[in-house]
N, C-alpha and C positions, 0 to 999 in steps of 0.2 A: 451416083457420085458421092451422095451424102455417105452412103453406107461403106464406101470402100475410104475416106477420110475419116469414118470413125473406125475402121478395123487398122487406118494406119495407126493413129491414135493410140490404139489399144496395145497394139504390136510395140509401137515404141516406148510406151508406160512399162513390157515384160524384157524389153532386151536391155533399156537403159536403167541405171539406180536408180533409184530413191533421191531427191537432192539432202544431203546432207540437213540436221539441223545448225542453224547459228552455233558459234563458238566464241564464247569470250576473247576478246585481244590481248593485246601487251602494251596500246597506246590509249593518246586522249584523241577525241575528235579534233578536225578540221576547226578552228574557231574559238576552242574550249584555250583558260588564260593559262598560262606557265604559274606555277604555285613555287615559288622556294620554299623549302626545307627549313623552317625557322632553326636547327638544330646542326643541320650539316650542310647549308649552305648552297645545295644543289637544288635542280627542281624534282618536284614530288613524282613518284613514277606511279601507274597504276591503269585503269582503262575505264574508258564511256562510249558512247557510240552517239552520233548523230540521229535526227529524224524526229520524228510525231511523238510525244507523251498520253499515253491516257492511262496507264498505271501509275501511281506514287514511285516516285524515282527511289531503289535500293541502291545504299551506300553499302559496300563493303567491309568492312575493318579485319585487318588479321589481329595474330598476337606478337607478343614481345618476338626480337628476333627472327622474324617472320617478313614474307613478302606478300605480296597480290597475286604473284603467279611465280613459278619456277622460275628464278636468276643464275647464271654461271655460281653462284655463289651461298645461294639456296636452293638444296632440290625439294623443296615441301611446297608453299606457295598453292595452296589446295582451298583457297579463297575462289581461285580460278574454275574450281571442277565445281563448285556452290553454283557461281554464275553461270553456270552451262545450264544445269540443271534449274534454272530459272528460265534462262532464253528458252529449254527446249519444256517448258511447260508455262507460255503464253505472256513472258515477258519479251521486249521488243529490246534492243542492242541501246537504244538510247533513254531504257527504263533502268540497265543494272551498269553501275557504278563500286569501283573500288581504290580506295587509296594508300598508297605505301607511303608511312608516316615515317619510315626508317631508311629509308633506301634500301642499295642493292644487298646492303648486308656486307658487301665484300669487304668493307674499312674494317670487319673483324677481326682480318686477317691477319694484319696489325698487334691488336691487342684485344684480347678475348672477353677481358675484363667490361669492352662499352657492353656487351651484352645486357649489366644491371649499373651503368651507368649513366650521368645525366641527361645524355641524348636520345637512352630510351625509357627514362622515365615517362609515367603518365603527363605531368605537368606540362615539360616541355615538346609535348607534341600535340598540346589544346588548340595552339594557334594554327598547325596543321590545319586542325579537323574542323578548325571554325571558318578558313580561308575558304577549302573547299566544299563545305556543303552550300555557302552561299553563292560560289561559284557554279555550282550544279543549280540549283536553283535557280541562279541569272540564265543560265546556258536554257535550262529547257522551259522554263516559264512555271514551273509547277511552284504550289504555295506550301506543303512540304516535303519531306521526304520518310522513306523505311530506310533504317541503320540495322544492318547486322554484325554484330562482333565477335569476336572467339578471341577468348582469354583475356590480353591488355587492351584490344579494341570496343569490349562491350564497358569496362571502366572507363575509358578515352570516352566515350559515348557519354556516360554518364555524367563524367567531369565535365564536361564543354558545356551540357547541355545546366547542368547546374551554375557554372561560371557566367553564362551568357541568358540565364534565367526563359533558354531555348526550347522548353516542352513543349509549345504551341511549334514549334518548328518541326517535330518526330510524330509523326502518326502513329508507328511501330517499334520498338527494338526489343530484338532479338538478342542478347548474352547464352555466349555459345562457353559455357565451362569458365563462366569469369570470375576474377579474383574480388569479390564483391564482400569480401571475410578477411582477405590476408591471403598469403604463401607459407607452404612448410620450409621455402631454402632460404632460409635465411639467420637461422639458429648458431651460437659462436661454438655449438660441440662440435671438436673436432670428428666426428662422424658425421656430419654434415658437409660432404662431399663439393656440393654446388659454392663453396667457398671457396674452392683453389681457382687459381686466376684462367687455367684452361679451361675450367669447366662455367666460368662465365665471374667467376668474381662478388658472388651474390653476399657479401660479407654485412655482420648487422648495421653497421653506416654506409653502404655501396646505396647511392641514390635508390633505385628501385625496392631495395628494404624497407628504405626511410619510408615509404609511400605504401610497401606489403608487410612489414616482416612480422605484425602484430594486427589483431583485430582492434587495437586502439591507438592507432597511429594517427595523428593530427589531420593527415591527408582524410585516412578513413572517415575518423569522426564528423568530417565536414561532409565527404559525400553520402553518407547515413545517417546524414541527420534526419532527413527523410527519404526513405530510397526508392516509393515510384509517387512520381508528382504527374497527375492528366496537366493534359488531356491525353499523351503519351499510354499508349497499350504497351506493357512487359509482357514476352516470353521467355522466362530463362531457362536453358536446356544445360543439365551437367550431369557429368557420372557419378554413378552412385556407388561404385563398387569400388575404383581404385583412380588416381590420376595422379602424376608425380608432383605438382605442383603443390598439394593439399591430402594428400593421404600416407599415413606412415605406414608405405606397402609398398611392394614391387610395381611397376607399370613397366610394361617392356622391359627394354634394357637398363632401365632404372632402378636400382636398387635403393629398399626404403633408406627415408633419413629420419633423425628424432621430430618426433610430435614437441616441437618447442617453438615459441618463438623467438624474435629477435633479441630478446632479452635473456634467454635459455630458460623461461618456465614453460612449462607444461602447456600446451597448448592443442585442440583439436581444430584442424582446419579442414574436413570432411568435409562439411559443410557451407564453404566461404562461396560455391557459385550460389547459393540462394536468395534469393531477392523477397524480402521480407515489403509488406505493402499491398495498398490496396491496386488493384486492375492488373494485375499480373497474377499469372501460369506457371509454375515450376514443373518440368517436369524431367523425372530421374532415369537415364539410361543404363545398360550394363554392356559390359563386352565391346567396347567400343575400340579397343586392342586393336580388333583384326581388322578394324579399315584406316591403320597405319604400317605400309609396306616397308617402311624404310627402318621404324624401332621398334616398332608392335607396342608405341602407348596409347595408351585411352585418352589422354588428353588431348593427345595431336591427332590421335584416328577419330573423334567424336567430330572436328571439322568434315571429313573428308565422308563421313556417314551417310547414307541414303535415307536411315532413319530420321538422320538433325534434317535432312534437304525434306525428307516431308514435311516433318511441325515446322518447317522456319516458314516453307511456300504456303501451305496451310493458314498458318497466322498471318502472313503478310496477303493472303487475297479476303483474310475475313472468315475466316471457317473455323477456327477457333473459340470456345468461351476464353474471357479475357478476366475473371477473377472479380 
């Protein structure tokens, strides 16, 4: 009997699939508090899952104009394909966390210009991010957390954690291509394109400027006053070859803009994801193009990369030197 219940066993392991791995959600768990939008007024959208902790819970961050997962109104939201590729290499639904500090994106709709305006500035979306990690931490019991961010999420990261004197809070973070230098869109030459108001409004007083559009912006200068403080481990991961946001080059469908900043001098912002400091890793991708289907940029395909979901799950289980 034993041997004809193990050959059913077996039988039924070859006819039926494979159980699928875990997939990230679109919700918060059962229990987890309602977060309003200190900015828009609605509550915060994003997902966590219930159950047992025994990894350091990962927080999510997208970037500017950006979601946690694909909305009627953003098809990118590729924060979501990170945390798949987390759940399906040994993190648990109630270890990975993300939060949409903008909502659905759709009030763009509207007017194109909030893109680089006050509601998606860095500043006013600290109280976002400072609600919810302490929320995640009430929720799962853990003492603290791993933050991953891509582009305005790994500066959000940065700024809370400096305003709220928060490093003992982050065990990890991760800067996925962040603007930790400044933006190139933000220059008043009229070939600086990302200034027309369809194209987001990024103009040298458009809030988001105020806080990028130079490496010596008041914002800057405060969060580089020292840029990795422990017990906090840094990974920062950026391209090295092109990204629209900081390269005066093509990326995708983006045609270059002038190497200026906000003021119209001269400026190189190649280099603005690097994280200068000690206990942090930089390190430089290329080609990171072609794992964006939608514009073929390197700065939005470096999120969606198989390469960045190594070094990020790598750093964040400890397999990394940390600088």
């Amino acid at each position: 009997m034993r041997r004809l219940a193990a050959l059913a066993v077996l039988l039924t392991a070859l006819v039926l699939p494979a159980s699928s791995a875990a997939a990230a959600g679109t919700t918060f768990p059962p229990g987890f508090p309602t977060i309003l939008d200190a900015s828009l007024g609605t509550p915060v959208i994003g997902f966590g899952g219930s159950g047992r902790v025994n990894r350091t819970p990962v927080i999510l961050l997208h970037g500017n104009n950006d979601t946690p997962y694909p909305t009627v109104c953003n098809p990118f939201g590729d924060v979501q394909a990170l945390a798949d590729h987390l759940l399906a290499n040994g993190y648990a639904p109630s270890e990975v966390w993300a939060l949409g500090y903008q909502g659905d994106q759709c009030d763009l709709l509207a007017d194109q210009t909030r893109r680089s305006g006050p509601a998606h500035s860095t500043v006013a979306n600290v109280p976002d991010l400072r609600r919810f990690v302490h929320a995640v931490l009430a929720y799962t019991g853990a003492k603290r957390v791993d933050i991953v961010g891509h582009s305005l999420g790994g500066t959000l990261a940065r700024e809370w954690m400096r305003q709220d004197h928060a490093h003992h809070l982050v065990e990890h973070l991760v800067a996925i291509d962040s603007p930790n230098h400044g933006i190139v869109n933000c220059s008043p030459n009229p070939l600086n394109y990302f200034q027309l108001p369809a194209l987001g409004g990024f103009t040298p007083d458009s809030a988001v400027c105020r806080e990028y559009g130079a490496a010596d912006t008041p914002f800057l200068e405060a969060l580089n006053k020292k840029e990795t403080r422990g017990p906090t481990q840094y990974l920062a991961i950026r391209n090295a070859d092109t990204s629209f946001v900081y390269f005066s080059a093509v990326d995708g469908i983006f045609a270059p803009v002038p190497a200026e900043d906000r003021t119209g001098a001269p400026h190189d912002f190649s280099g603005s994801a690097v994280l200068d400091g000690n206990r942090v890793e930089n390190v430089d991708l290329t080609g990171q193009g072609r794992y964006d289907a939608i514009l073929g940029s390197a700065h939005l395909g470096i999120l969606n990369s198989p390469e960045t979901w190594a070094l990020a799950t790598d750093f964040l289980k400890g397999g990394h030197g940390h600088g």
